[in-house]
C-alpha positions in Angstrom: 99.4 93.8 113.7 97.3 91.7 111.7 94.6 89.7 112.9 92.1 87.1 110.4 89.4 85.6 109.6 88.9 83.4 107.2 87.9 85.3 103.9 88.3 84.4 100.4 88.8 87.8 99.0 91.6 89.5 100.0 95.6 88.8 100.3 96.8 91.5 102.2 97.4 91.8 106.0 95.3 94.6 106.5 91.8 93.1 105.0 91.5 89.6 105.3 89.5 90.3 108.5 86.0 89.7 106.9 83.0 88.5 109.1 81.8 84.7 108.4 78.4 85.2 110.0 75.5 83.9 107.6 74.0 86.7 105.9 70.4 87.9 106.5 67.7 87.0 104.2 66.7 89.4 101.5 63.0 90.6 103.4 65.1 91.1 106.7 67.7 93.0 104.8 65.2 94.5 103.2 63.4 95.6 106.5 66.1 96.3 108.9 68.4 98.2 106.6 72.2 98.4 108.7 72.8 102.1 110.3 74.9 103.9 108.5 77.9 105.0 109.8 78.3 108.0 112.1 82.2 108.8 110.9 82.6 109.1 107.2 84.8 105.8 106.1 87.7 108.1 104.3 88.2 109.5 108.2 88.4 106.0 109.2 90.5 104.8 106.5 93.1 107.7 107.7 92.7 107.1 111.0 93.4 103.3 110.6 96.8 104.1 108.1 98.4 106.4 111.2 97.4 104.2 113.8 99.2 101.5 112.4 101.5 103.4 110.2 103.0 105.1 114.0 103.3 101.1 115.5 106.6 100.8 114.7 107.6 104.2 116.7 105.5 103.0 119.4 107.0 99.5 119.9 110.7 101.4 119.5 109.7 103.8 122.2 108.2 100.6 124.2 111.4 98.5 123.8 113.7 101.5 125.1 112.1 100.6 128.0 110.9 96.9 129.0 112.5 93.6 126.8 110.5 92.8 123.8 108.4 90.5 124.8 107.2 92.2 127.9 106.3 94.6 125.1 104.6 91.9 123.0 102.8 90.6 125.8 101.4 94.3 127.1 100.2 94.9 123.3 98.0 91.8 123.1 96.9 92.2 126.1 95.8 95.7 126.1 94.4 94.8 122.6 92.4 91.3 123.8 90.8 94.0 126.5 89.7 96.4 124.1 87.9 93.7 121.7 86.7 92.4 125.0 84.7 95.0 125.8 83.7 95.6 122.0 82.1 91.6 122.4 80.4 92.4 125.9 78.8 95.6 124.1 77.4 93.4 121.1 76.6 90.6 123.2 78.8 88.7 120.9 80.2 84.9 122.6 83.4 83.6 121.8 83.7 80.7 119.7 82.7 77.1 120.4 84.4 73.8 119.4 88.0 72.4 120.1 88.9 72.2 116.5 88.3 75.7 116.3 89.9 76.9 119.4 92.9 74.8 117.7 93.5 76.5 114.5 92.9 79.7 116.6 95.6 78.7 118.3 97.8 78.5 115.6 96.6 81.4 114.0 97.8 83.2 116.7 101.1 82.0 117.6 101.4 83.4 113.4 99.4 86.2 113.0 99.9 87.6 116.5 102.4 86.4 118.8 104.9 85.9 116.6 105.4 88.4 113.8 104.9 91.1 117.3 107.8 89.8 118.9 110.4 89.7 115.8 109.3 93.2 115.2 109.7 94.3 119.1 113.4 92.2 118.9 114.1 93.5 115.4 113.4 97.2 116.1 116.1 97.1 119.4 118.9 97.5 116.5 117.0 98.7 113.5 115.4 102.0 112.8 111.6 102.3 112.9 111.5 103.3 108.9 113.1 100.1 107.8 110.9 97.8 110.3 107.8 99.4 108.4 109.1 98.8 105.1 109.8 95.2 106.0 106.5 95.1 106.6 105.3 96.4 103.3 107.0 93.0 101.8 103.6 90.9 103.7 101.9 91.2 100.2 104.8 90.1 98.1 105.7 87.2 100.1 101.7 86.5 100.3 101.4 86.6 96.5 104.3 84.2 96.1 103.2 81.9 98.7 99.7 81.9 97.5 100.7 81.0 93.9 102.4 77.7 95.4 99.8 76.9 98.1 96.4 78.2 96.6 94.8 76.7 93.9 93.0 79.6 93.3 95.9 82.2 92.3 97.1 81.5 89.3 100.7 83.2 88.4 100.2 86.0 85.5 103.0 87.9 84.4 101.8 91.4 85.9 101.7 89.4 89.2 105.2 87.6 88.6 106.0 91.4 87.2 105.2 93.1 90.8 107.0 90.3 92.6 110.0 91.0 91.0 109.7 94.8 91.1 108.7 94.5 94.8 111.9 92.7 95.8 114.1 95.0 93.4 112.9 97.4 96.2 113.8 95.8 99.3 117.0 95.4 97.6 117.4 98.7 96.8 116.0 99.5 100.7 118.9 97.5 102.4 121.9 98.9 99.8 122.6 95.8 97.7 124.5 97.7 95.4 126.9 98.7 98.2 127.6 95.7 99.6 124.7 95.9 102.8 127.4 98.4 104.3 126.0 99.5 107.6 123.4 96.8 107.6 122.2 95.0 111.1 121.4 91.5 109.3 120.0 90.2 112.4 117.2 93.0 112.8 116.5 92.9 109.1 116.2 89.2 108.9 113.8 89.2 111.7 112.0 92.0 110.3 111.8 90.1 107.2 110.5 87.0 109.0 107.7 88.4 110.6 106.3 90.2 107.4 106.8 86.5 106.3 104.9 85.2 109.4 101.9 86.8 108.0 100.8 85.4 104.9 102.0 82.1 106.1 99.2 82.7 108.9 96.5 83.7 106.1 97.2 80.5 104.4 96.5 78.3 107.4 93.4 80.3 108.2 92.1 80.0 104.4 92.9 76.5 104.4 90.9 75.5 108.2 88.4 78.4 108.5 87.5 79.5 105.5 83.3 79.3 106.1 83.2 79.3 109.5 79.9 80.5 111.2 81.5 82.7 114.1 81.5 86.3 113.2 84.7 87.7 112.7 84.6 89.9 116.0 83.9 86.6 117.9 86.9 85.0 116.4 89.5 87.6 116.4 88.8 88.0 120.2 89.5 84.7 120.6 92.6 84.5 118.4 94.0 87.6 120.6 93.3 86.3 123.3 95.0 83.0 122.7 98.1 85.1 122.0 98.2 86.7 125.0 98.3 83.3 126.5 100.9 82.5 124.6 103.2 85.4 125.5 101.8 85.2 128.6 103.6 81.9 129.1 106.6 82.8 127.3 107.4 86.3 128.9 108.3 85.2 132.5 110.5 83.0 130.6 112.7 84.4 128.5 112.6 88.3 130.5 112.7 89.4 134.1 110.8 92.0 135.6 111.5 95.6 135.0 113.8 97.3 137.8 112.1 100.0 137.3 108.2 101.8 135.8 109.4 103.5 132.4 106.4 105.6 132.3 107.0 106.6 128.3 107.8 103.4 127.1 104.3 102.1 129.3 102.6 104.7 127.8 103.4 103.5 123.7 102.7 100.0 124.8 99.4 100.6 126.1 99.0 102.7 122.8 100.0 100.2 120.7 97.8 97.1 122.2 94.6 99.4 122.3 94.5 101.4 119.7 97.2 99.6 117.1 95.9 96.3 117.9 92.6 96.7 119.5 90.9 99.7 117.8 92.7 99.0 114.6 91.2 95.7 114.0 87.8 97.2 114.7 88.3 99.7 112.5 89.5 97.9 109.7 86.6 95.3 110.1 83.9 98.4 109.6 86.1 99.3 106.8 85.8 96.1 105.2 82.4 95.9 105.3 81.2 99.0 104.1 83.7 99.4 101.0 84.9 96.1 100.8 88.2 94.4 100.7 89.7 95.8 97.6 89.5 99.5 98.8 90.4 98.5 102.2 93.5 96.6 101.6 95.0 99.9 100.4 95.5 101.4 103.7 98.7 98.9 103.2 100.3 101.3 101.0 100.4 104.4 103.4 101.6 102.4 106.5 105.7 102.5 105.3 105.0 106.1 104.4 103.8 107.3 107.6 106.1 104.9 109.8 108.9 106.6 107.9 107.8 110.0 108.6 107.0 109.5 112.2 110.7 107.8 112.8 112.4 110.6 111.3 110.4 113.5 112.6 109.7 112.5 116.2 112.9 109.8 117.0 115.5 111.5 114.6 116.1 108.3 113.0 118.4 109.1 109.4 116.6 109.1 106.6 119.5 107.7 103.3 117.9 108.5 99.5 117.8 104.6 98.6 115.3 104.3 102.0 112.2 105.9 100.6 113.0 104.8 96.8 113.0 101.5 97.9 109.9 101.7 99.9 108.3 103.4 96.8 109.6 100.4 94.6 108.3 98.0 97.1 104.5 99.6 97.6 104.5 99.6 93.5 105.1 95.9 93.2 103.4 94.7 95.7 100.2 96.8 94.1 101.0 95.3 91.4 100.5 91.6 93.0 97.3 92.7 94.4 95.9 94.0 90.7 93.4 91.9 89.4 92.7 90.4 85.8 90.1 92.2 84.3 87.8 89.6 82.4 
């Protein structure tokens, strides 16, 4: 559910997503002050953790109904329409430049098609709880992959601290001390490997767009819509077409590509640039919370002691990762 731009200031899935665009000139600024927003940001900030904190119930409702990647595909491409329409309204063009469109490309198949579709296969033998705590390890395995692959993240010992405590949780999520009894390995592990998806696909993006002059709408629409390609090509595939119209499960879908992926990353970019990155990157700590509440209250899913005391160990390391040096 993440979707980046390049940005140097963030290492969380949820506020990478910071516009490129030059900035005005201090007398334009100066003269044409921006509008201030018409919806408080602490609304939006809520609104943005539900929306994507109720994904995973939406792509479990969505798979009980059409194969996973017919719900992968129907996400993006509900999603692409929405930031279609947000471009026509700004009179915003999509990017120009091969070399771009390639590293979209790639950005996509990471950030978008395919962390979506090991989620959507994970969550047909997974609960919707543990697919949203898998995907509150994206920071921890960001912060260790950063510290490897960025020169610019040097290892401290509160940041090697929160790795450490992070993983303790996942651990203590999946019932190491029991022997994994009861566990589905191959939801988990796919789970597991789209959280990991992530931060792999922020590296690549640091690494090739990193001061790019598109603005970040321009780009994410075209990074969406390269994934729908994508799935668009894999779908027919790997999937047949549905023997019947499961209006429910069409129902989440749409949900999920226009408001979990569409609105969401619009929401998250107005977030980003009015309080910055550092107060919008903590949205990530309230998505396993809610996507645990809405899988037990609304699909019955069972709810074991170690599930939300891992999640709680997990969210505390990996704000521990994110926690800066103070100078």
């Amino acid at each position: 559910m993440a979707s980046v731009t390049p940005s140097r200031t963030s290492r969380t899935p949820r506020t990478t997503c910071v516009t490129t665009s030059p900035s005005p000139s201090a007398p334009e600024a100066a003269a044409a002050p921006a509008p201030r927003p018409t919806v408080d940001w602490r609304i939006r900030f809520a609104a943005l953790s539900l929306i994507w904190g109720f994904s995973f119930l939406l792509i479990k409702v969505g798979t009980q109904g059409y194969a996973p990647f017919q719900v992968t595909f129907g996400r993006l491409l509900f999603g692409t329409a929405v930031l279609g329409i947000a471009l026509a309204w700004k009179r915003e063009r999509l990017p120009r430049g091969l070399r771009t469109w390639g590293h979209l490309a790639v950005a996509a198949f990471l950030l978008n098609a395919l962390p979506f579709s090991l989620f959507a296969y994970a969550e047909l033998t997974i609960p919707s709880t543990l697919a949203g705590i898998c995907n509150a390890t994206s920071p921890l395995w960001g912060m260790a992959l950063s510290l490897v692959a960025l020169s610019e993240d040097r290892p401290t010992r509160r940041r090697v601290a929160g790795l450490g405590l992070g993983f303790l949780g996942v651990l203590t999520v999946l019932g190491a001390w029991q022997g994994f009894h009861g566990l589905d390995f191959g939801g988990t592990a796919m789970a597991l490997l789209a959280s990991l998806s992530y931060p792999v696909g922020w590296i690549y993006v640091r690494r090739t767009l990193a001061g790019s002059s598109h603005s970040h709408l321009s780009l994410t629409g075209a990074q969406l819509l390269l994934a729908t390609v994508q799935l668009a090509v894999m779908t027919p595939l790997f999937t047949s077409l549905p023997t019947r119209l499961a209006v429910l499960p069409l129902l989440a879908v749409v949900a999920l590509g226009a408001l979990g992926t569409g609105l969401a990353v619009l929401l998250q970019y107005g977030l980003v640039a009015e309080v910055g990155p550092t107060t919008a990157q903590m949205v990530t700590y309230f998505i396993p919370v809610i996507a645990t509440a809405a899988g037990v209250a609304l699909l019955g899913e069972r709810l074991a002691w170690s599930t939300p005391v891992g999640a709680l160990i997990v969210i505390a390391g990996a704000a521990l990762t994110q926690a800066r040096t103070r100078r």
